[in-house]
Each structure stands twice: as C-alpha cells, then as structure tokens.
OpenMM code with the backbone's topology and positions (N, CA, C; nanometers):
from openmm import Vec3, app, unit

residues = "UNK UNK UNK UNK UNK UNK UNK UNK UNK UNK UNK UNK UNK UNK UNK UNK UNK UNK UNK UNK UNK UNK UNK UNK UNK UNK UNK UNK UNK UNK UNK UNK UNK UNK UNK UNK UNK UNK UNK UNK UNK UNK UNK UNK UNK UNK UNK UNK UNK UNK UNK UNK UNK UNK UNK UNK UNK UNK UNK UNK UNK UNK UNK UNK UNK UNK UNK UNK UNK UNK UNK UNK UNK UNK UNK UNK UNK UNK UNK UNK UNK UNK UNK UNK UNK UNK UNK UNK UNK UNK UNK UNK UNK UNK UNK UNK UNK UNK UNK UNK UNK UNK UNK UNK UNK UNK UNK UNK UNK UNK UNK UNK UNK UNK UNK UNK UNK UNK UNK UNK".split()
positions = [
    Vec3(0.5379, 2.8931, -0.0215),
    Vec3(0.4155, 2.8243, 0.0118),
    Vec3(0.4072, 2.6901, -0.0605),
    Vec3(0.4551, 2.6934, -0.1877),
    Vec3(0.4386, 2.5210, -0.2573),
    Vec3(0.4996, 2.4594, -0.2383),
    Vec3(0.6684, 2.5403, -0.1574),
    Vec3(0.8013, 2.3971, -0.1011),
    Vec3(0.7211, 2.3445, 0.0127),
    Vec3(0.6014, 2.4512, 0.1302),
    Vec3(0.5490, 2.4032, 0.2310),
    Vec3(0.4747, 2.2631, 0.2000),
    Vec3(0.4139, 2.2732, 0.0985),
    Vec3(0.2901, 2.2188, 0.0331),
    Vec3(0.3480, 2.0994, -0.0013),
    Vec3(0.4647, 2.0617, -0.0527),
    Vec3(0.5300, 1.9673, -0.1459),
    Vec3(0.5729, 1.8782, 0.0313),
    Vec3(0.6376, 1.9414, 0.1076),
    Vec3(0.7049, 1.8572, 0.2269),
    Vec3(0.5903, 1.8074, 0.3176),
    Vec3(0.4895, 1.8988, 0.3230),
    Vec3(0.4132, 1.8622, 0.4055),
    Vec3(0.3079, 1.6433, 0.4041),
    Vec3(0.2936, 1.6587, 0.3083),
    Vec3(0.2325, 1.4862, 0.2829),
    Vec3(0.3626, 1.4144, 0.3391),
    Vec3(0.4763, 1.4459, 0.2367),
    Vec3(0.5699, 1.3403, 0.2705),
    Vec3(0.6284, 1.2934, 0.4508),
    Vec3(0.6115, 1.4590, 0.5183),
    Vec3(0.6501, 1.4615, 0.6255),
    Vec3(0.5475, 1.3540, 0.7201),
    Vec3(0.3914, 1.3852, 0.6627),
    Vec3(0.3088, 1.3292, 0.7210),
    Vec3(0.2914, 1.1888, 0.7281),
    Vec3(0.3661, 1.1364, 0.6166),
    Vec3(0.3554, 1.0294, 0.6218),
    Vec3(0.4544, 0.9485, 0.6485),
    Vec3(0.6186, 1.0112, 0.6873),
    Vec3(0.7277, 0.9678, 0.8078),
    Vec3(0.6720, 0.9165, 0.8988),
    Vec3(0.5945, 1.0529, 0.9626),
    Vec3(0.5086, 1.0487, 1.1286),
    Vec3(0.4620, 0.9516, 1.1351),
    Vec3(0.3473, 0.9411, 1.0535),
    Vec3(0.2430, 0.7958, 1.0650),
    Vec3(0.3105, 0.7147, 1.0439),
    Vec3(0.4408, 0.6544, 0.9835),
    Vec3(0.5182, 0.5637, 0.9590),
    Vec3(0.6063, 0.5193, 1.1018),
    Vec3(0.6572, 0.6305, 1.1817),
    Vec3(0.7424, 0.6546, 1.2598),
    Vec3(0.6023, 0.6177, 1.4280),
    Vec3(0.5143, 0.6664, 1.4080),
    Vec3(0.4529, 0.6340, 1.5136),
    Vec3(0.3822, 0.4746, 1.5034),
    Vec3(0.3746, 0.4238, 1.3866),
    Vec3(0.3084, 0.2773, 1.3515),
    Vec3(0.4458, 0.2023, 1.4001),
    Vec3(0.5839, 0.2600, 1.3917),
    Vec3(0.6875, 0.1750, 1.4308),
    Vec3(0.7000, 0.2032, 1.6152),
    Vec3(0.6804, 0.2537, 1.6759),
    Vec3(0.6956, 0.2608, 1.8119),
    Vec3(0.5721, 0.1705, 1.8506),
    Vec3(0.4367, 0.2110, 1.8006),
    Vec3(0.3123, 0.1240, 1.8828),
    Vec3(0.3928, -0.0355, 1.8650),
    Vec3(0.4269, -0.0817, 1.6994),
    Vec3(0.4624, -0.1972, 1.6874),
    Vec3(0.5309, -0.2295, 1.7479),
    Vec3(0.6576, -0.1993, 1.7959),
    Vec3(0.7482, -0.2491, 1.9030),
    Vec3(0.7222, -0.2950, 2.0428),
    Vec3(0.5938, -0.2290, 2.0411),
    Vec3(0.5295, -0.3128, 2.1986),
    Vec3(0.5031, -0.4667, 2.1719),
    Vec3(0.4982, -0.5013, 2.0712),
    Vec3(0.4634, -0.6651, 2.0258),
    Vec3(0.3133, -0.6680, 2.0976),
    Vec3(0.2110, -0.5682, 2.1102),
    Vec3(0.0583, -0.5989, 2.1447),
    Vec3(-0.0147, -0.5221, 2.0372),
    Vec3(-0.0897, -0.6148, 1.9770),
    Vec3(-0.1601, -0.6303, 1.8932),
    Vec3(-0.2995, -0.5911, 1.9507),
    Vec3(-0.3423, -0.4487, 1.9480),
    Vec3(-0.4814, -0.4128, 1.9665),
    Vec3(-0.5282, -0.2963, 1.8892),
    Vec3(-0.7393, -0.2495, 1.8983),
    Vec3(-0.7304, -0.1954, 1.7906),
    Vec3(-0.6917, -0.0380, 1.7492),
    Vec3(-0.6210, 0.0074, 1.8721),
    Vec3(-0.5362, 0.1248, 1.8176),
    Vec3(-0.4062, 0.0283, 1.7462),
    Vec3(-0.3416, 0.0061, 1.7963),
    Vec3(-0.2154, -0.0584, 1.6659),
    Vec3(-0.2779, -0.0892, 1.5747),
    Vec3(-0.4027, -0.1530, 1.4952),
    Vec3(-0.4625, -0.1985, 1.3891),
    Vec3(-0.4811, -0.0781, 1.3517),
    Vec3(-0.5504, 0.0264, 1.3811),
    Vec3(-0.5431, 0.1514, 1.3286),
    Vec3(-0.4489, 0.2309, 1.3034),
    Vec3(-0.3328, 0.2097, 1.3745),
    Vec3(-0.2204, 0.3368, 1.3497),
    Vec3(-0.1267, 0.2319, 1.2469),
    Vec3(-0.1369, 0.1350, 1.2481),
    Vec3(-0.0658, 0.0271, 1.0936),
    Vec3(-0.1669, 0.0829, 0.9747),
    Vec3(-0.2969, 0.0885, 0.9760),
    Vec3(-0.3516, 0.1650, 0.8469),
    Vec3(-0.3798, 0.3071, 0.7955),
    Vec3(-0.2982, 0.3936, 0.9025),
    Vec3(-0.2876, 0.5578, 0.8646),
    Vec3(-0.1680, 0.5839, 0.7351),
    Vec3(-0.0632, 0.5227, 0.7643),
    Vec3(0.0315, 0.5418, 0.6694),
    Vec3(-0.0488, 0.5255, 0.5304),
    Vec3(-0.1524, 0.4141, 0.5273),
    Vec3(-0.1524, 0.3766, 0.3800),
    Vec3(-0.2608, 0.4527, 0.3882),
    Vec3(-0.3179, 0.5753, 0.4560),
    Vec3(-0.4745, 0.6644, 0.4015),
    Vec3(-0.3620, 0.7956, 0.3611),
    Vec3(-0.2735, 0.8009, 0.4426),
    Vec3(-0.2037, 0.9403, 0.3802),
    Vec3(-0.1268, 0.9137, 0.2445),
    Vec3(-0.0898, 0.8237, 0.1591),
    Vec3(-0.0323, 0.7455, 0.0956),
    Vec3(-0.1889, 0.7692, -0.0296),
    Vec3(-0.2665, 0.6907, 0.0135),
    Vec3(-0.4138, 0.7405, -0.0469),
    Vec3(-0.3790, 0.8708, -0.1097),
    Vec3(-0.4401, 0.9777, 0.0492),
    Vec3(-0.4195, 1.1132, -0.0502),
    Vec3(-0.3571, 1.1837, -0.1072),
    Vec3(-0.2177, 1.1182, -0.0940),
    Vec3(-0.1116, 1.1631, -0.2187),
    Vec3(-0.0891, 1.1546, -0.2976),
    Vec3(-0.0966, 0.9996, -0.3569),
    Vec3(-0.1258, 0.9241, -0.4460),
    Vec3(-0.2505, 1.0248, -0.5351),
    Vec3(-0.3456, 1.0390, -0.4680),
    Vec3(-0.4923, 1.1160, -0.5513),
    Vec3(-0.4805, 1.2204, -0.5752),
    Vec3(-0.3391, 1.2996, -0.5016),
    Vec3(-0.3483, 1.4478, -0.5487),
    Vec3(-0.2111, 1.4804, -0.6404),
    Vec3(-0.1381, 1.3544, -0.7060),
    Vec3(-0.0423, 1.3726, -0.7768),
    Vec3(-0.0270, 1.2892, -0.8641),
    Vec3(-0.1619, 1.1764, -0.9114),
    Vec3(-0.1612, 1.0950, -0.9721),
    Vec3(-0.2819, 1.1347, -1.1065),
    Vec3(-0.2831, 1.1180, -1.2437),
    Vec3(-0.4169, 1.1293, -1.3309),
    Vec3(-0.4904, 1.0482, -1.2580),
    Vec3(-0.6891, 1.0648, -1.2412),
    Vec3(-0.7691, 1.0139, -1.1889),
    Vec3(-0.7943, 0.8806, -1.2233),
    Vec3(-0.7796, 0.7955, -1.3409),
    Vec3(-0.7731, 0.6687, -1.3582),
    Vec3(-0.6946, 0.5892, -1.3034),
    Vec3(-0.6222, 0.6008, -1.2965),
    Vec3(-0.4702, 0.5714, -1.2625),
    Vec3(-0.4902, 0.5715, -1.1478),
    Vec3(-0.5106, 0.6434, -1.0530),
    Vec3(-0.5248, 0.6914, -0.9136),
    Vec3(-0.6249, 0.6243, -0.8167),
    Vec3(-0.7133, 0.6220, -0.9177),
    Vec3(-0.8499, 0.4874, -0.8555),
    Vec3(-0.7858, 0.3803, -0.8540),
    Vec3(-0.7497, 0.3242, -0.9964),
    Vec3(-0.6844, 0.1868, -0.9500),
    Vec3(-0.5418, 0.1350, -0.8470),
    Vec3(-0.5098, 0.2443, -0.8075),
    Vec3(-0.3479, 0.2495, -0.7581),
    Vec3(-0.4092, 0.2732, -0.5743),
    Vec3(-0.5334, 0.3442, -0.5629),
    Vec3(-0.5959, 0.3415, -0.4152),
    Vec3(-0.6668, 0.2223, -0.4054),
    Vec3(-0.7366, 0.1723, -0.5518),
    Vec3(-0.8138, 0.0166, -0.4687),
    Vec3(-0.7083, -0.1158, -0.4285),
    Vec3(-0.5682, -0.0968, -0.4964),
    Vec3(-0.4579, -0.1660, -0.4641),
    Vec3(-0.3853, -0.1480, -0.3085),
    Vec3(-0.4107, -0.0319, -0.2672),
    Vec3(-0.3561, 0.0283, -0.1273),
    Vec3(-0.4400, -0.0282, -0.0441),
    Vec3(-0.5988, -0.0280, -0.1087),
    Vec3(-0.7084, -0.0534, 0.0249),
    Vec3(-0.7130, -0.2428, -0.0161),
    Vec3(-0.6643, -0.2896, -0.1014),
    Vec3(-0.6887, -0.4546, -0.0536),
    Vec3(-0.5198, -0.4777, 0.0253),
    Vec3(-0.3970, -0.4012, 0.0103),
    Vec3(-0.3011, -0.4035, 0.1101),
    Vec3(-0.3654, -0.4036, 0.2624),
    Vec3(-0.4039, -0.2901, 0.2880),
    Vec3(-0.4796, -0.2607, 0.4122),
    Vec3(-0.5590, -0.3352, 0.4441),
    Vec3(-0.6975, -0.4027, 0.3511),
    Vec3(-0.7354, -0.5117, 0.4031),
    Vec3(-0.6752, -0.6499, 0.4451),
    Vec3(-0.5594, -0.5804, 0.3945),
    Vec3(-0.4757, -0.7300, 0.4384),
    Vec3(-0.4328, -0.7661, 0.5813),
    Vec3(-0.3685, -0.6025, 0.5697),
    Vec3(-0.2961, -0.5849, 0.7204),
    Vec3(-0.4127, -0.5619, 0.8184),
    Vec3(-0.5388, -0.5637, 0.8173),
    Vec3(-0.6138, -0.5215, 0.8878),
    Vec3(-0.6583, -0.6633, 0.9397),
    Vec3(-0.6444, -0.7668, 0.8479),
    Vec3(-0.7288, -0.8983, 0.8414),
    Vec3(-0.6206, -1.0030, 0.9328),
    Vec3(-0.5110, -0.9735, 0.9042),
    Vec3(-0.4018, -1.0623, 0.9584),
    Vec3(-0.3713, -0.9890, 1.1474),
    Vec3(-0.4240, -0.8361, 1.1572),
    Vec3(-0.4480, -0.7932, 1.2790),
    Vec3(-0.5531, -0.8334, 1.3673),
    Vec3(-0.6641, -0.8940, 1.2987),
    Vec3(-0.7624, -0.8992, 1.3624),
    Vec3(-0.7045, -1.0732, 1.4632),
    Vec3(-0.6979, -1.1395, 1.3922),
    Vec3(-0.6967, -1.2732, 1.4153),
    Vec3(-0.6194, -1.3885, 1.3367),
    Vec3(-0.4872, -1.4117, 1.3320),
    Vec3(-0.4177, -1.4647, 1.2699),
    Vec3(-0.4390, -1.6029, 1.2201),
    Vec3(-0.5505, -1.6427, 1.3313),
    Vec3(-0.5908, -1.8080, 1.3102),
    Vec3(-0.7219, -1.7996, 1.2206),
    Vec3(-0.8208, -1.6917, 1.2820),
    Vec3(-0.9090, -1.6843, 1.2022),
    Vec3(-0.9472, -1.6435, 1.0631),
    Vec3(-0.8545, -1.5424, 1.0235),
    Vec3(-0.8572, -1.4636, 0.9515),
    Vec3(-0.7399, -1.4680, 0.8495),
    Vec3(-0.6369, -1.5718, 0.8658),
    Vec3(-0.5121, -1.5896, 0.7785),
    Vec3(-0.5698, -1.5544, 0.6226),
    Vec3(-0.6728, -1.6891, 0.5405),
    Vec3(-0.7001, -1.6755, 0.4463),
    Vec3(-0.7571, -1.5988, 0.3700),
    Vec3(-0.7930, -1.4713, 0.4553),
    Vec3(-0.8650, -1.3322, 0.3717),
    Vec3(-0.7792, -1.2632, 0.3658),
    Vec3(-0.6944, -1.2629, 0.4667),
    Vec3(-0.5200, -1.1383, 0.4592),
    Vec3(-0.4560, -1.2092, 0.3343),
    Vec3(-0.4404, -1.3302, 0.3149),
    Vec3(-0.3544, -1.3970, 0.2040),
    Vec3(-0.4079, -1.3458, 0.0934),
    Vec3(-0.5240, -1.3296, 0.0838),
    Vec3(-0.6130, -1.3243, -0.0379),
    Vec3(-0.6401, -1.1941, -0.0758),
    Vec3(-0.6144, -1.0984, -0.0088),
    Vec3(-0.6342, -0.9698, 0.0001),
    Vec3(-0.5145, -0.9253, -0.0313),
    Vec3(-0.4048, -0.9528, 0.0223),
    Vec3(-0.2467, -0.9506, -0.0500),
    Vec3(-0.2157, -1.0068, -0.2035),
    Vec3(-0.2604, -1.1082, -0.2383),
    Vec3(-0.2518, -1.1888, -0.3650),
    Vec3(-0.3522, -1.0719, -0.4919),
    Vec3(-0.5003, -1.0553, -0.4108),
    Vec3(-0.5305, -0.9756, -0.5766),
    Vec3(-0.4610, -0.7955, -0.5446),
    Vec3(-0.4221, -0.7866, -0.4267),
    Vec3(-0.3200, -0.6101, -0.4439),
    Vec3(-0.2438, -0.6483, -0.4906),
    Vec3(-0.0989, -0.7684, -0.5017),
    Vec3(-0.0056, -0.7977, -0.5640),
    Vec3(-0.0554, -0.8357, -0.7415),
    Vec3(-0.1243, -0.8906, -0.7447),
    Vec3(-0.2057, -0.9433, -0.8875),
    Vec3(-0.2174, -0.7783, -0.9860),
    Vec3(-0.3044, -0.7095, -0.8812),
    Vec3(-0.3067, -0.5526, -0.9668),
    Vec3(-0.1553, -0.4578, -0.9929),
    Vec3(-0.1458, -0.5329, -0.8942),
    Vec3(-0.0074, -0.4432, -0.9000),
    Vec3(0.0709, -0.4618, -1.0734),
    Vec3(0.0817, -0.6170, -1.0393),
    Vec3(0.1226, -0.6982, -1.1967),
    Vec3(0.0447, -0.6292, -1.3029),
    Vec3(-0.0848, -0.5900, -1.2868),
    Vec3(-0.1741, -0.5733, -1.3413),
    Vec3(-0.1450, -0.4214, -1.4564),
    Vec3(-0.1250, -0.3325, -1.3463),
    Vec3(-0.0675, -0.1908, -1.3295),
    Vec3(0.0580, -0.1843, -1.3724),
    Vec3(0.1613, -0.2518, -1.3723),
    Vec3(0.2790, -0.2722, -1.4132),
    Vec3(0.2980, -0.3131, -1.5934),
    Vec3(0.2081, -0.4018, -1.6074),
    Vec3(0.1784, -0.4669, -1.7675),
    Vec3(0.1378, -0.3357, -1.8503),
    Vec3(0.0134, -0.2788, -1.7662),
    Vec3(-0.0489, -0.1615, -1.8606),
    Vec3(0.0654, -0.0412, -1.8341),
    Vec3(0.1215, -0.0154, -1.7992),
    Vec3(0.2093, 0.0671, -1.8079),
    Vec3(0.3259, 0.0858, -1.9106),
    Vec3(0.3531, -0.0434, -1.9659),
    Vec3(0.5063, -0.1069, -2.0061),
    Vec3(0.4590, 0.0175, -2.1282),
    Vec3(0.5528, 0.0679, -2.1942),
    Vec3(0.5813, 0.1077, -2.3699),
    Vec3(0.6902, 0.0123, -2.4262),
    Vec3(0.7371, -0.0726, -2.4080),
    Vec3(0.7968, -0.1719, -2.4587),
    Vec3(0.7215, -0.2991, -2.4590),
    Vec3(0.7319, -0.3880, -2.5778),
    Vec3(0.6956, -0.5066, -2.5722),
    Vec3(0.7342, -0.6685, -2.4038),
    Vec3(0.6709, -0.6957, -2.3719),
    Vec3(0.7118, -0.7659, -2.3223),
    Vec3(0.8343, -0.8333, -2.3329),
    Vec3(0.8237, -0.8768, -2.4189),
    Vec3(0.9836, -0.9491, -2.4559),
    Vec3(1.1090, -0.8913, -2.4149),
    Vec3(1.1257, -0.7746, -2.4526),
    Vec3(1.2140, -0.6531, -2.4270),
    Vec3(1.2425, -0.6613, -2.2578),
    Vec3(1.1117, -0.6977, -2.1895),
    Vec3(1.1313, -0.6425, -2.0415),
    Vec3(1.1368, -0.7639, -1.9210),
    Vec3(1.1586, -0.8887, -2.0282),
    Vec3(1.1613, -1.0250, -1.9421),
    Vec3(1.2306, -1.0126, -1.8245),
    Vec3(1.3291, -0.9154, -1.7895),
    Vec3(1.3993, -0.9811, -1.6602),
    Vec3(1.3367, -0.8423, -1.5507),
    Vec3(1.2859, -0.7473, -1.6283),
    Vec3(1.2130, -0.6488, -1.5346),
    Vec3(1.0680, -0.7603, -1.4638),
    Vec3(1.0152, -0.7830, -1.5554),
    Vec3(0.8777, -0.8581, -1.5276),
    Vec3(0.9433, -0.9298, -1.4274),
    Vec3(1.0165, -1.0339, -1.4491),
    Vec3(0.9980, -1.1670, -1.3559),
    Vec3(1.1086, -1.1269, -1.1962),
    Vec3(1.1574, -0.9853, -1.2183),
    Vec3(1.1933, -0.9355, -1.0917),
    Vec3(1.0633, -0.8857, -1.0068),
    Vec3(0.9929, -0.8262, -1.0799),
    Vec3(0.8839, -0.7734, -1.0531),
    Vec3(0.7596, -0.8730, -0.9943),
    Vec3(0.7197, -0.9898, -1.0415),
    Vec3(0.7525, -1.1193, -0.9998),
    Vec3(0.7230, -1.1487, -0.8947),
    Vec3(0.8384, -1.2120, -0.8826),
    Vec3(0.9292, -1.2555, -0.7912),
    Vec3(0.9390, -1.1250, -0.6675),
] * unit.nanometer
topology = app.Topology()
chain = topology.addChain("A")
for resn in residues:
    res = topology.addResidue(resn, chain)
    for name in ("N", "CA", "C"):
        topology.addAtom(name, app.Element.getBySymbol(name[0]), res)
C-alpha cells in the first residue's frame, strides 16, 4: 500500500505533464491549454506539501504559484500581459535564490561556482 502511495503523485504528475504536452502541440493557445499548462504545477503543490517540513513548503508553493502566474500571464496575452509574466518569473526565480542562500551549511565563499551556476 505505501509503494502504491509513493508512485501514485509521481505518476500523476507524468500524466498532467504528458497531457499539457499533446494540448501544446496543437500550437492553440486557449483557456483549456492555460489550464492543463497549470495542473502539473498544483500536483507538484501537493507533493511538495506532503513531503516537505511546513515552512519550507509554504515558501517553496508561493514560488510554484508566482511560476504559474507567470505561465498563466504570458497565456493570456503576450502583448498585453508580457510585463507581469516577466515579473512574476523574476520574484519565483529571486525566491528561488532566496531558498537556495537559506539553505547553504557552507559559507558562501566555499560555494561560489554553485551560486553563480545557480545564477546563471
């Protein structure tokens, strides 16, 4: 029952991965494709929340949901909406950095070429 338990998220979130890649291949942009591009990252959510400590886990889902606002923002309207997807990508990438720093047990110094891969 817990090997069921253990395959089951990951499997779920192939699917949603695997069906966000077929809608995408139609190259039409409507709001089922806007929706089936942001399932991967809700199952991703609840995995993240059910295998992560709860601090940790908040900040690692509000990083998933400004991704998603990204991809959601750059779906809506590419002309209209460029500079909130950019911006919505920049502070999830920013936390990410963010999340990455508070994590380190080594001094910075030590991890210069991890950081600026990380980066970059």
């Amino acid at each position: 029952m817990k090997t069921e338990k253990k395959i089951l998220w990951p499997l779920l979130y192939l699917l949603s991965v695997l069906q966000f890649l077929v809608l995408h291949g139609t190259g039409v942009t409507t709001p089922i494709s806007t929706v089936a591009k942001t399932i991967p990252s809700f199952i991703l959510v609840a995995m993240v929340f059910k295998i992560t400590p709860r601090p940790r886990a908040l900040f690692i889902m509000v990083i998933i949901g400004m991704n998603m606002a990204g991809d959601i923002f750059l779906d809506l309207d590419r002309k209209s909406f460029f500079l909130e997807g950019l911006i919505s990508f920049l502070i999830a990438h920013l936390l990410y950095i963010a999340l990455f720093l508070r994590s380190m047990t080594i001094s910075i110094k030590n991890r210069a070429p991890e950081l600026l891969a990380a980066v970059a």
